[in-house]
C-alpha positions in Angstrom: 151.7 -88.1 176.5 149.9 -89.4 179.4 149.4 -92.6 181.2 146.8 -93.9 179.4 147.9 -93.2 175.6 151.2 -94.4 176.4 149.8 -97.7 177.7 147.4 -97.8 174.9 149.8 -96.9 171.6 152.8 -98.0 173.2 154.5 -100.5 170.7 157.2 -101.2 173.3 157.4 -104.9 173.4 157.0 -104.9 177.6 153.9 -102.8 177.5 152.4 -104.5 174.5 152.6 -108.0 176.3 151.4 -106.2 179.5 148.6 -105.1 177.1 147.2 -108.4 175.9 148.0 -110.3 179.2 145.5 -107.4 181.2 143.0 -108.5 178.4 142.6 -112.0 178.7 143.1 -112.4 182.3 140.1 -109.1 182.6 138.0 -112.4 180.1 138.8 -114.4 182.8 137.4 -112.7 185.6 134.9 -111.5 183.7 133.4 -115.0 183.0 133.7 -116.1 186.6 131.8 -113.2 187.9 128.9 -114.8 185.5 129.3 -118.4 186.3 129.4 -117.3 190.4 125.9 -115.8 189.6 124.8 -119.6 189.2 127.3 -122.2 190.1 129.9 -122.3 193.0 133.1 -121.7 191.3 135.5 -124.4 192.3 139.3 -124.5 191.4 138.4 -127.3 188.4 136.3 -124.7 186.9 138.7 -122.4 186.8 141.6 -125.0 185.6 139.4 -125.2 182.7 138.3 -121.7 181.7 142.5 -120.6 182.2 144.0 -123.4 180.1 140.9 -122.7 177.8 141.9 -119.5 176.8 144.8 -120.2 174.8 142.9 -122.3 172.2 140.8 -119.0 171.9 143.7 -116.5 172.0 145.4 -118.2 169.3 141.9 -118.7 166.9 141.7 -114.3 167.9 145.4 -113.9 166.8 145.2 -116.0 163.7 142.1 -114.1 162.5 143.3 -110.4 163.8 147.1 -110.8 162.4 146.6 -113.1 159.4 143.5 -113.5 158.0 142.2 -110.2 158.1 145.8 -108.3 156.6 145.9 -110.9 154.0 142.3 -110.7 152.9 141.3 -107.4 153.4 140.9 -106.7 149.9 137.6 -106.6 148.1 137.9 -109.6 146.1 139.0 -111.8 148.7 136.2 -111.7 150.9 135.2 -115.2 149.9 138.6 -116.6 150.9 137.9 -114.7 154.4 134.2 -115.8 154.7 135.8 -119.5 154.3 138.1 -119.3 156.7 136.0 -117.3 159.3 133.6 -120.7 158.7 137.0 -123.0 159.4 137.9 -121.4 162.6 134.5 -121.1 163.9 134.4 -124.7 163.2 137.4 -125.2 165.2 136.1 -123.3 168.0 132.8 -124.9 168.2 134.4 -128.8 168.1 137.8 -128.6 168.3 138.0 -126.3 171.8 134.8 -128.4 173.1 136.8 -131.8 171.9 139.8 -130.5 173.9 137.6 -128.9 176.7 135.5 -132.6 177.6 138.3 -135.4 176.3 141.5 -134.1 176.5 141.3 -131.0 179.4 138.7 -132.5 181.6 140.6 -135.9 182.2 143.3 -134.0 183.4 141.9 -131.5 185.8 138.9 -133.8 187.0 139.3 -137.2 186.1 136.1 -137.9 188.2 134.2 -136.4 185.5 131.3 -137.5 183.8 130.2 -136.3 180.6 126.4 -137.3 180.2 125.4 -135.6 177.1 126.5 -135.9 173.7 129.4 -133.8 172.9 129.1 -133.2 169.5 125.4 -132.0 169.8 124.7 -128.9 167.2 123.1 -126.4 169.7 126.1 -126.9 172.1 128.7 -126.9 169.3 126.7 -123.4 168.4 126.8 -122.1 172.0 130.5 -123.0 172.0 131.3 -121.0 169.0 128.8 -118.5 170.5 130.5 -117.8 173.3 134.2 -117.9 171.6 133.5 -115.4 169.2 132.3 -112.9 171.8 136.1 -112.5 173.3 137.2 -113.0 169.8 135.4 -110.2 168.4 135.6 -107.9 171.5 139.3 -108.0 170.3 138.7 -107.9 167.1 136.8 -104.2 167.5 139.3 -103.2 170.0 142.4 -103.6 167.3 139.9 -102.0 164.7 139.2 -98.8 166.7 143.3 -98.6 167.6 144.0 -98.8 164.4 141.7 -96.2 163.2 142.7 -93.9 165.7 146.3 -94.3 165.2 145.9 -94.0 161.4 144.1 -90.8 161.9 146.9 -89.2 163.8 149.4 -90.4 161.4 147.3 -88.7 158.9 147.4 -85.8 160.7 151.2 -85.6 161.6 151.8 -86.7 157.6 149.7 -83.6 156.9 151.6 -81.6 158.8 155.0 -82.6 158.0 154.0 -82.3 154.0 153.2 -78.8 154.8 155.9 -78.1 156.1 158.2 -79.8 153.2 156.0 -78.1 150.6 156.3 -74.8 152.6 160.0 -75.5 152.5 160.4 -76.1 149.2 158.5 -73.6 148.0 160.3 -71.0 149.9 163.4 -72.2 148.2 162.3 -72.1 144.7 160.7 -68.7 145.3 163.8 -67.9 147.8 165.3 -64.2 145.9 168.9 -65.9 144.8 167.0 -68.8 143.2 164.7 -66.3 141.0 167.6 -63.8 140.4 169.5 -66.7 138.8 167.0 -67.7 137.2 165.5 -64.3 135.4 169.3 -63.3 135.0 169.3 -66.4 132.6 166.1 -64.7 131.2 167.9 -61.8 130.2 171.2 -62.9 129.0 168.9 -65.6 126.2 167.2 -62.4 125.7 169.9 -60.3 124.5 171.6 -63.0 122.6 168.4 -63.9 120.9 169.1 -67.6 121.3 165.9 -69.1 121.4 166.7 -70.2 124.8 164.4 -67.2 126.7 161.2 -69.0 125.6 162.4 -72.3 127.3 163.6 -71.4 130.3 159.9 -69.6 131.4 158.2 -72.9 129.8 160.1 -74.7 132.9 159.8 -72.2 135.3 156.2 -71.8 135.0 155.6 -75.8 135.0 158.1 -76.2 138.3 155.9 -73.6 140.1 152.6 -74.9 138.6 153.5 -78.0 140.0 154.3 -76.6 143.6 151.1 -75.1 142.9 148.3 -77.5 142.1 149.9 -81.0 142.2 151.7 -81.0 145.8 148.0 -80.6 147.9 147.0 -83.8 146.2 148.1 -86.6 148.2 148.8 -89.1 145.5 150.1 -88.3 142.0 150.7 -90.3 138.5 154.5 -90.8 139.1 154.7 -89.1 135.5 153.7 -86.1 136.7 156.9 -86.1 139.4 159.4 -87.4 136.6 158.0 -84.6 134.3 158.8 -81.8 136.7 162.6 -83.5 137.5 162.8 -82.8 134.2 161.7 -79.3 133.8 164.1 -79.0 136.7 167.0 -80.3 135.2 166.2 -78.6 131.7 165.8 -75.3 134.0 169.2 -75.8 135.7 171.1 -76.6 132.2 169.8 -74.0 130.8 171.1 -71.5 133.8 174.5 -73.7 133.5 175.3 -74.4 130.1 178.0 -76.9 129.1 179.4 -77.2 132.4 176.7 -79.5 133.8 176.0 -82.8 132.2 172.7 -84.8 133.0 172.3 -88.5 132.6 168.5 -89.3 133.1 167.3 -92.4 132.2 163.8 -93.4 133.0 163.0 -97.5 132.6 159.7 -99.7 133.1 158.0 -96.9 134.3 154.7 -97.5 134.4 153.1 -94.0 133.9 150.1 -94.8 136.1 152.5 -95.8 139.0 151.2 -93.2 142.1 153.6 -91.8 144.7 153.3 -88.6 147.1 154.1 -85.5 145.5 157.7 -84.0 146.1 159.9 -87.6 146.8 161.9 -87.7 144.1 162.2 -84.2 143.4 164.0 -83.0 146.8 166.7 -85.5 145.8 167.6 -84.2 142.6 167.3 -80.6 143.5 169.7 -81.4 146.1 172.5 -83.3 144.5 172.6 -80.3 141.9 172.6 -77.8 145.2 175.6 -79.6 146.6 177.4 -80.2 143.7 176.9 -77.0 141.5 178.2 -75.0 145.0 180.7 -77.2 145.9 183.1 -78.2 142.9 184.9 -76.2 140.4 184.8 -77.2 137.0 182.8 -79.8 134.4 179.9 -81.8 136.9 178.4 -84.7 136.1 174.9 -86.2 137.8 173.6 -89.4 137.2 169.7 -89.8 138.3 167.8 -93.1 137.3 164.2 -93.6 137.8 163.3 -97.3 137.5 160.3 -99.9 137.7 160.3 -103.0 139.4 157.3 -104.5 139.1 155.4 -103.3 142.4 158.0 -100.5 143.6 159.9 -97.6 142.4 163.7 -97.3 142.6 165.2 -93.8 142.2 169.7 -93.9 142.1 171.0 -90.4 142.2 175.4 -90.1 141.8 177.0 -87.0 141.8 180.4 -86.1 142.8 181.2 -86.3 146.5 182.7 -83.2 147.9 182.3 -81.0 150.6 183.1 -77.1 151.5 184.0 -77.7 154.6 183.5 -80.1 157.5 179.7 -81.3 158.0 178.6 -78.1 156.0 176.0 -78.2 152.9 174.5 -74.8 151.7 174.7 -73.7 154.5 173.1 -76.7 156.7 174.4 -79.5 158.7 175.3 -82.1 156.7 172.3 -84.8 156.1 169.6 -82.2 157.0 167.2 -82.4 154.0 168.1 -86.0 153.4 166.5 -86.3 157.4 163.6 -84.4 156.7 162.3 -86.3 153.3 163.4 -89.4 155.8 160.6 -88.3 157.9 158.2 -87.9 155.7 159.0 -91.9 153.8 158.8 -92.8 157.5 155.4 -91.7 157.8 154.3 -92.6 153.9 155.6 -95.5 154.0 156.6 -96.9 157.7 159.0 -100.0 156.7 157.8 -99.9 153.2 160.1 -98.4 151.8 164.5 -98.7 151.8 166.4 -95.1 151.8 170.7 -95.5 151.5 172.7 -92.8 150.9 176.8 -94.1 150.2 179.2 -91.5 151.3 182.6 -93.4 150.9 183.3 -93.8 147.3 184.0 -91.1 144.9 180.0 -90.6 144.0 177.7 -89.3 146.4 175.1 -92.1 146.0 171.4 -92.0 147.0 169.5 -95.1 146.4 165.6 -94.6 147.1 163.3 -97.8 147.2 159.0 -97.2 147.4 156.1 -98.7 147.0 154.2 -98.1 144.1 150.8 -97.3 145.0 147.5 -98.1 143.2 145.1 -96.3 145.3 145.0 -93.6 148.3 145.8 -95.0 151.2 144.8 -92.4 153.4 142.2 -89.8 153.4 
């Protein structure tokens, strides 16, 4: 990363402060370099343009970091109209009111102010001249955040590839189907009734990896449907020995989340579990609403092979990489624990639920 990015998309708090510092203080000189064109620049004029700039820095902050975040959306754009009229209104008297009674006293108590203050074309000049700074910033946070939404987008993209590729492989992986048509065969020959069903779940699973994992929202019904061809595909291959508890409450069925978060969390407690314990196993999954987000508990029985070994993997390895991908779906959105010291291995999942795409 060079020079320039870094300084540019650096959240580091130093550089960040750095960032906004170089901006006001490049307003500064920048309107001095005008004023010189005209008028001898004296140190009173530039006690007033410097302690000016705070009044305007916080009226750019309060519009960039409040207003505009929490009245972005469609049908608040009256609220925002009003209070884009309030602070223009408090740039064009309040800043000249501090600028002439309060500032001027102070820096040149000589001064004598012989026109009206609270005249309409110099209140509208005031405001004029504000809302050029404040708008300069305004389209430099825009195009920053634009750009650095595109990239997530594109890193996002990536990393879903690579989880879909990834899971894919291991649904399609030779063990996984041997199992799975071995299954086939034995409901065959024993005529249960059982052959039908296990295809039926087989086919939807890989439908699913299929059609519904390019999209980059789904209904979350459509993720809870294939958990449960999963888990009906899995009791199937292990009969009585495996016991499910799903329950599934104030789900809204029009809920949207990104394709393949809930479903890498059950397939791996049953990977874990099913290898690494002898005997009856018992997995508890609960998918429940709450009111704006999504809460997904997975328990199943904590044991391990051997030392920071899973399958084959280092221990926490495809809990990481769906980490990843909530990092980038969801940045702070969202609240991942996974409880290793009781007798459950617990994973507790917290997301947004989403209305609308949220990127393109």
């Amino acid at each position: 990363m060079s020079f320039l990015t870094t300084f540019i998309y650096s959240n580091r708090p130093g550089i960040r402060i750095f960032r906004h510092v170089l901006f006001w203080v490049t307003d500064i000189i920048n309107y001095l370099l005008i004023i010189s064109v005209n008028t001898e620049v004296t140190s009173v004029e530039v006690y007033k343009i410097v302690f000016r700039i705070p009044l305007i820095a916080l009226a750019a902050y309060f519009i960039l970091y409040y207003l505009i975040p929490k009245f972005s959306q469609e049908r608040d754009k009256g609220k925002l109209f009003l209070w884009i009229l309030g602070v223009m209104v408090f740039l064009g008297v309040g800043v000249r009111y501090y600028r002439y009674f309060i500032l001027g006293p102070l820096v040149d108590p000589d001064q004598v102010i012989d026109f009206d203050v609270w005249d309409f074309r110099r209140i509208l000049s005031e405001i004029l001249q504000s809302m050029m700074v404040i708008c300069m910033a305004i389209a430099i946070k825009l195009i920053k955040n634009k750009t650095e939404l595109q990239q997530k987008n594109e890193e996002l993209a990536a990393e879903k590839k690579v989880a879909e590729l990834g899971f894919l492989k291991a649904q399609m992986h030779p063990h996984f189907l041997f199992n799975t048509l071995n299954t086939l065969y034995s409901e065959t020959i024993q005529d249960s009734g059982k052959a039908q069903l296990v295809v039926l779940h087989l086919s939807n699973l890989l439908r699913f990896i299929l059609d519904e994992c390019q999209k980059p929202l789904i209904p979350v019904q459509y993720e809870i449907k294939v958990v449960k061809d999963f888990i009906a595909l899995e009791e199937l291959r292990h009969g009585a020995r495996l016991n499910v508890n799903l329950e599934v409450t104030d789900v809204n069925p029009h809920m949207m989340l990104s394709p393949l978060i809930f479903l890498p969390f059950v397939e791996n407690s049953f990977k874990h579990t099913l290898l690494n314990k002898r005997g009856p196993i018992t997995i508890d999954i609960s998918i429940r609403g709450e009111a704006d987000r999504l809460h997904l508990l997975i328990g199943n029985d904590n044991e391990t092979p051997s030392p920071m070994q899973r399958n084959g993997h280092k221990h926490g390895h495809g809990i990481s990489n769906i980490r990843r991908q909530l990092d980038l779906l969801y940045g702070k959105e969202y609240a991942l624990n996974v409880d290793e010291s009781q007798e459950k291995y617990v994973v507790s999942l917290y997301i947004p639920a989403k209305k609308s795409l949220t990127y393109a």
